[in-house]
C-alpha positions as CSV (number, residue, x, y, z in Angstrom):
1,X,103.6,-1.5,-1.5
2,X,106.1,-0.2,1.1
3,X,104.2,0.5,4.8
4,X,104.0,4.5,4.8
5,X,106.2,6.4,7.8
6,X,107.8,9.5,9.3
7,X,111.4,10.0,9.1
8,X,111.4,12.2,11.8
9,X,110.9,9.5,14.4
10,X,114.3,7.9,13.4
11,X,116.1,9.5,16.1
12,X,113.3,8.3,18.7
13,X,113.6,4.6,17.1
14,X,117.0,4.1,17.7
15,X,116.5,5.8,20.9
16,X,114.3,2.9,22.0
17,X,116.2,0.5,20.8
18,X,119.0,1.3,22.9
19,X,116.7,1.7,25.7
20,X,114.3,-1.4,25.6
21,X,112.6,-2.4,28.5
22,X,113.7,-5.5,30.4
23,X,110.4,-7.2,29.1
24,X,111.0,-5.9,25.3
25,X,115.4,-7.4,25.6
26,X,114.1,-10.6,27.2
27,X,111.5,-11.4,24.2
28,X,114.4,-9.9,21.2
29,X,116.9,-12.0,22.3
30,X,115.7,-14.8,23.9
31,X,113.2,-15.7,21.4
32,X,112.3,-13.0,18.3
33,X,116.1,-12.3,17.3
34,X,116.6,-16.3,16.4
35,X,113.0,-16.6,15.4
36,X,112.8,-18.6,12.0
37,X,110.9,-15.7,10.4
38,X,112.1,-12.3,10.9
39,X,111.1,-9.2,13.5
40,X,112.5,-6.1,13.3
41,X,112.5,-4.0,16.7
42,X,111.3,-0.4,17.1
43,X,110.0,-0.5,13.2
44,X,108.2,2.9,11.7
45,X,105.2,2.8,10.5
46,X,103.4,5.8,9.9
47,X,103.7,7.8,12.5
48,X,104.2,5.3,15.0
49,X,107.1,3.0,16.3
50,X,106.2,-0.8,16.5
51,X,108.1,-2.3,19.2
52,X,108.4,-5.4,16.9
53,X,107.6,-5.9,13.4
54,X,107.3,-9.1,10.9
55,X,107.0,-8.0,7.4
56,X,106.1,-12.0,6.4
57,X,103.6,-12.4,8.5
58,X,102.0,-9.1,8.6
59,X,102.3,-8.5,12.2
60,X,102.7,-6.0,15.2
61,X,103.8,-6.8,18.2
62,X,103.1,-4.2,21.1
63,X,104.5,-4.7,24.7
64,X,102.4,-2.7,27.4
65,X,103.7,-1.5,30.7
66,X,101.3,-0.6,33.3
67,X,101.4,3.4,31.2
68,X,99.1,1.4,28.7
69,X,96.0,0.5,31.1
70,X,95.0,4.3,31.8
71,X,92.0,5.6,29.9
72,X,93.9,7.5,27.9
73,X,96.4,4.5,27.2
74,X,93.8,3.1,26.2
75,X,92.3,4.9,23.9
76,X,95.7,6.1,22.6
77,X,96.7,2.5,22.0
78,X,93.1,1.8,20.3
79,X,93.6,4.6,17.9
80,X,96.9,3.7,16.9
81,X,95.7,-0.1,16.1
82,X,93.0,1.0,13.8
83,X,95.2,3.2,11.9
84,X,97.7,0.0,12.2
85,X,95.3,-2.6,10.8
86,X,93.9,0.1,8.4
87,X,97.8,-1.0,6.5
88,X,96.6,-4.8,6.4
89,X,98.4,-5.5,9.5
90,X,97.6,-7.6,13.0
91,X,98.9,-6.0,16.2
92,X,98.8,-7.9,18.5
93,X,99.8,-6.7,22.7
94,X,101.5,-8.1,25.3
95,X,102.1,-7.2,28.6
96,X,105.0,-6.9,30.5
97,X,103.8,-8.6,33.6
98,X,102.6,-11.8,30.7
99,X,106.3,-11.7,29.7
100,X,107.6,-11.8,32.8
101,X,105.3,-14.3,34.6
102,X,104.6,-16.9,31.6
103,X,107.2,-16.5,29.2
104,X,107.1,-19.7,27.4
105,X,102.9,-19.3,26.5
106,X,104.1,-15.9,25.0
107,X,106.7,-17.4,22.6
108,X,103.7,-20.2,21.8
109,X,101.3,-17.4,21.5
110,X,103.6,-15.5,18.7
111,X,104.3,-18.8,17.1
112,X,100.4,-19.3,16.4
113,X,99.4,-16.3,15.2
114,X,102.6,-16.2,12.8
115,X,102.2,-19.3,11.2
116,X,98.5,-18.7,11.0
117,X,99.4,-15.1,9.2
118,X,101.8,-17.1,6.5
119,X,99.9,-20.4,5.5
């Protein structure tokens, strides 16, 4: 059964697409974009955007910027998970400062948790 979403936030996808954050290009192309099973960026889902999506494995990938770590981030971002895992999915978040700082542990992080999802 195809993942519900709003075609409204099209416009707004591609928008962030073309306007990733430094953190979000780095993990696209130097690891997700050649990654064996594949992530789709900006996907819509419901009424939110997933910054990166794996059909296969079932999973959400969220970056955070420091925006995320206010209480109302917070709570914003919780809300949006349990309607996210309420589809069957796992979202996982990452922060920026985690991407920039230990790169390599984030790759082996993602690794994990997809082969895990798809066994």
């Amino acid at each position: 059964m195809p993942l519900p979403y709003n075609g409204k936030n099209k416009p707004l996808a591609k928008a962030l697409r073309k306007n990733a954050t430094r953190q979000e290009n780095h993990l696209w192309y130097d690891f997700l974009s050649t990654y064996p099973v594949k992530f789709r960026r900006q996907r819509m889902i419901d009424n939110f955007i997933a910054d990166f999506y794996c059909k296969e494995a079932k999973l959400i990938i969220e970056i955070d910027g420091s925006q995320h770590y206010s209480m109302q981030g917070l709570q914003e971002d919780q809300y949006r998970t349990d309607i996210l895992e309420g589809y069957d999915l796992k979202v996982i978040r990452i922060t920026n400062q985690q991407i920039d700082k230990n790169f390599y542990q984030v790759c082996l992080y993602i690794d994990q948790i997809v082969k895990e999802s798809i066994e």
